[in-house]
N, C-alpha and C positions, 0 to 999 in steps of 0.2 A: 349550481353544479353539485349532484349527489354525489356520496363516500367512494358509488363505485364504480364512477364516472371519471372523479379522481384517481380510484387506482387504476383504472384501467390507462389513464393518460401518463401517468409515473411509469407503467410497463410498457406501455408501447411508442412511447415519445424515446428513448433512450435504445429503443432499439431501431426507430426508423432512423435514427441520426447516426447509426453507427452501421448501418446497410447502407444508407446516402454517402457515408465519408469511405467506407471501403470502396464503393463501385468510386469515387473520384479518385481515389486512388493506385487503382487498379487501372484505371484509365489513364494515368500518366505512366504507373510502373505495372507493366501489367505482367500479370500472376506466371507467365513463361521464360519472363525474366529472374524470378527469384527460384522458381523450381533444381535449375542445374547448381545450385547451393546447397539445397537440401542434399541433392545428388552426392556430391563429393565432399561435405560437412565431416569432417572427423568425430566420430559419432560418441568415441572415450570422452574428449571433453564435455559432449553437450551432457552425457551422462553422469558426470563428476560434478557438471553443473544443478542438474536434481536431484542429486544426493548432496548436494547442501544446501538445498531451498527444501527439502524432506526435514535436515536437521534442523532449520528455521522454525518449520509448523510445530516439529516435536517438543521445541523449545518452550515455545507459546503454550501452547497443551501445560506443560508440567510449570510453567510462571503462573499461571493463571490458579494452579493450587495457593500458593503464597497468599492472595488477594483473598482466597476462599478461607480459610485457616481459622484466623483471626474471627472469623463470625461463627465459628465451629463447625464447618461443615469442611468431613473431609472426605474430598472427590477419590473416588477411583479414577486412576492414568488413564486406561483405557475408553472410560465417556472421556474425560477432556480431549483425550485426542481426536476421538471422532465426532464430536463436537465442533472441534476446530472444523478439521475436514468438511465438513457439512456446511458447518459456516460459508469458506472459502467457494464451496458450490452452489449454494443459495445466492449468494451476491453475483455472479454471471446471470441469474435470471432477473433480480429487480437488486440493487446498487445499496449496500448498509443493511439488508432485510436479513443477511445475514448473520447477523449481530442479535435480531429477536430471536433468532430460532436455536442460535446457541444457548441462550437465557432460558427459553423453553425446553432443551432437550435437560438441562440439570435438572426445572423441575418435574421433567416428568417421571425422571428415572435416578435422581438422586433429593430429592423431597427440599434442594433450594426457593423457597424463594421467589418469584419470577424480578420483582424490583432488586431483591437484594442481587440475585446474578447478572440482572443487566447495568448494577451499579459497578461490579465490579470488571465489567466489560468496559464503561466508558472510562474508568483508573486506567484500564492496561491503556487505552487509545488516546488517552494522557500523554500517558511515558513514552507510547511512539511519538508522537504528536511532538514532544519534545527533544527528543534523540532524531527525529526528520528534519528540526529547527537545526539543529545544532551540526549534523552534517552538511545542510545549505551555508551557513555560516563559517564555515571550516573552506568549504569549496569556494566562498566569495574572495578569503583572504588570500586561500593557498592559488586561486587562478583570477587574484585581482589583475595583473596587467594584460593577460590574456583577454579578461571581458573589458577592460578601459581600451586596447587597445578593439577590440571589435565595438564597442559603440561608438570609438573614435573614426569609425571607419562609416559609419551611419550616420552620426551628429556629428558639428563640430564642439571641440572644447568649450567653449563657452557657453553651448546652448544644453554640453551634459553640466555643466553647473550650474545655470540657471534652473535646467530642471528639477535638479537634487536639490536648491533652495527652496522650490514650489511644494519638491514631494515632501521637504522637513515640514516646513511649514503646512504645510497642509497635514500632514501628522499632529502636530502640535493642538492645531485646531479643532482635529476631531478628537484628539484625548481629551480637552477642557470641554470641548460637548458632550462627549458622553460622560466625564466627570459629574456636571454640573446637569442637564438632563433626566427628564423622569419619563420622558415616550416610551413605549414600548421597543423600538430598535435598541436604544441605548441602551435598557435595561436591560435585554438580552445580551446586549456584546458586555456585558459587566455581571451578569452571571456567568458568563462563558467565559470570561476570563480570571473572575473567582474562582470557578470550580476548577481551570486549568493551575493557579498558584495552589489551591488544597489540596491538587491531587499530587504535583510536585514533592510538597512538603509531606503528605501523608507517607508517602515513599519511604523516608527518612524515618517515621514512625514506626510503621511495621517491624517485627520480630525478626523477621528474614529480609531487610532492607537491601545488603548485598550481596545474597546471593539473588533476587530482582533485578536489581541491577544490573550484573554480570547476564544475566538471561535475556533483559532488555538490550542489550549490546551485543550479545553473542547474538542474538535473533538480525540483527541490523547487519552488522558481519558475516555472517551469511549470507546475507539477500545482497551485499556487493560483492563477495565472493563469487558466489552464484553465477552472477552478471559477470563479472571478469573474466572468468573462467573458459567462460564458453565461448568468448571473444576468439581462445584458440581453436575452435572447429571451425573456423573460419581463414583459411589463407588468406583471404585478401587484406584483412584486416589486423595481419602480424604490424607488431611493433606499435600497436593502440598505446597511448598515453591514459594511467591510472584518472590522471583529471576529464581527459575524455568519457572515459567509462563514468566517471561518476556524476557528472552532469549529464549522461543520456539516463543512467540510474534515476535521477532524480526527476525527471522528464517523464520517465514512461510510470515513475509510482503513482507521480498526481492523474496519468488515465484509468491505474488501476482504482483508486479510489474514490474520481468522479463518474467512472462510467461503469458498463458492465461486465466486470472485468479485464478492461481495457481493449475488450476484441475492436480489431481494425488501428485504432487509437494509438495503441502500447505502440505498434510494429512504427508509427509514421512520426510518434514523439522519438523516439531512438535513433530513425533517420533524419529528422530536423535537426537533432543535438549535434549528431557524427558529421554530418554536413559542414556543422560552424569552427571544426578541426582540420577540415578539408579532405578528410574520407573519402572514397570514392560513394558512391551512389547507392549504387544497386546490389555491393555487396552490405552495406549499412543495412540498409532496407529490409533484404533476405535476413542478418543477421536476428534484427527486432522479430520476423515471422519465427526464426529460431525457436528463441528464448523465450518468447510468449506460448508457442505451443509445445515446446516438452514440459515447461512449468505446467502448462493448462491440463494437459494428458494425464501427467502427474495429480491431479487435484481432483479429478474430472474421476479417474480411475477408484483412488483412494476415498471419494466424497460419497460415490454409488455406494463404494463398499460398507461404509458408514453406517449409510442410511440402512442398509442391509442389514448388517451384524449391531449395529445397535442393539433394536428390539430383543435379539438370539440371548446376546451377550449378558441383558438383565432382566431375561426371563423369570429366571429361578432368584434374581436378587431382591429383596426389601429394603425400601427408602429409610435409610439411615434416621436416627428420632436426634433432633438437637440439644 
């Protein structure tokens, strides 16, 4: 199989799965059902809702100087921002592609680099990557008997702890294989999890360490904000529980970041989540189309304009000398 045989199957394998999973979905909740939502949506929330997934990206944008600094190069606001933006619109067409083209727009129009900016692309996705852990983990403790008691409802007791000794154990044994190990998988999952502790620690190095941090958090804060928010354009769904939200939160990021931007995906993880609270249905549903398309509109709007006023914007500017 040729290079562009391959891309061609990376771009259009990921979008037939996500026109196959909408139409099944629409076929059970079909699209005449979520529309009188749209309809009478309280529109101040959903708006208050992307004005804080706006301050999210803005955030990003100006962290992402921190990372830059240190190697001497200092970004103009205005690329990182539309940078970002561009980013977030590139990945709806092919899933992480967005992450080259941010790396490329530095150097075309700030004389980064191209390894050095996509290295400090994969740091920030570190620090999420990290602060994504760390909120699953927050969410296990703080709605442990909530999830004990729904797999208790599934398994019985004994067989969730016979499983939980299988899944240690079986932990265990793939740590000491890839310890010991010199394949090529192994090796990978031990460079990837190197580079995930040095990127940690590097964190702590850096000049500007916390105000990073405060960015990296304030950024995550927002994006459940966001989500919360907007919960109230929605009657049906008053009196949502914060634990709710945030395990549908955490449901609809892994569609954003395994698929193409989560189209179809986002709206049916968020009605899977809501469901296991005992939500109603079809206002959950409608909700997820929400908050997936004023974000998107949002992104979609500001990413064209990007691409646009980029070029404008450093017409008349020269690549900074390091």
């Amino acid at each position: 199989m040729n290079n562009k045989t391959k891309k061609a199957l990376k771009l259009l394998i990921p979008l037939v799965l996500a026109v196959f999973f909408g139409w099944y979905m629409f076929s059970k909740i079909p699209i005449s059902t979520i529309i009188p939502y749209f309809q009478s949506a309280n529109y101040s929330w959903i708006a208050l809702g992307v004005f804080f997934g706006l301050l999210s990206h803005l955030s990003r944008a100006y962290r992402w100087q921190y990372l830059l600094e240190p190697m001497g190069y200092c970004v103009k606001l205005p690329n990182s921002i539309m940078a970002v933006f561009i980013t977030y619109l590139a990945n709806y067409g092919i899933p992480r592609s967005g992450e080259v083209l941010r790396a490329a727009v530095l150097t075309n129009y700030e004389g980064v680099p191209f390894e050095k900016g996509f290295g400090t692309i994969v740091a920030e996705r570190i620090a999420d990557l990290i602060v994504m852990l760390g909120i699953i983990i927050v969410t296990l403790i703080l709605q442990f008997d909530f999830i004990y008691q729904l797999l208790e409802k599934s398994f019985q007791p004994v067989k969730i702890i016979i499983g939980g000794i299988l899944a240690l154990s079986v932990f265990i044994l793939l740590f000491l294989y890839i310890k010991r190990s010199s394949s090529k998988i192994a090796l990978k999952i031990k460079t990837f999890l190197r580079g995930l502790m040095e990127g940690l620690f590097s964190i702590f190095k850096m000049k500007n360490k916390w105000a990073f941090i405060f960015h990296t958090l304030f950024i995550w804060g927002m994006y459940i904000l966001m989500f919360y928010v907007t919960t109230f354009a929605i009657e049906d769904l008053e009196g949502i529980s914060l634990g709710a939200v945030i395990i549908a939160f955490i449901a609809a990021s892994f569609t954003i970041a395994a698929t193409n931007g989560g189209v179809f995906f986002y709206p049916a993880a968020v009605l899977g989540a809501l469901l296991l609270f005992g939500l109603p249905k079809d206002p959950s549903y409608a909700f997820g189309w929400i908050i997936w398309t004023s974000q998107t509109l949002m992104i979609f709007i500001l990413g064209v304009l990007s691409f646009i006023l980029l070029p404008i914007y450093n017409r008349k500017k020269t690549k900074p000398k390091v």
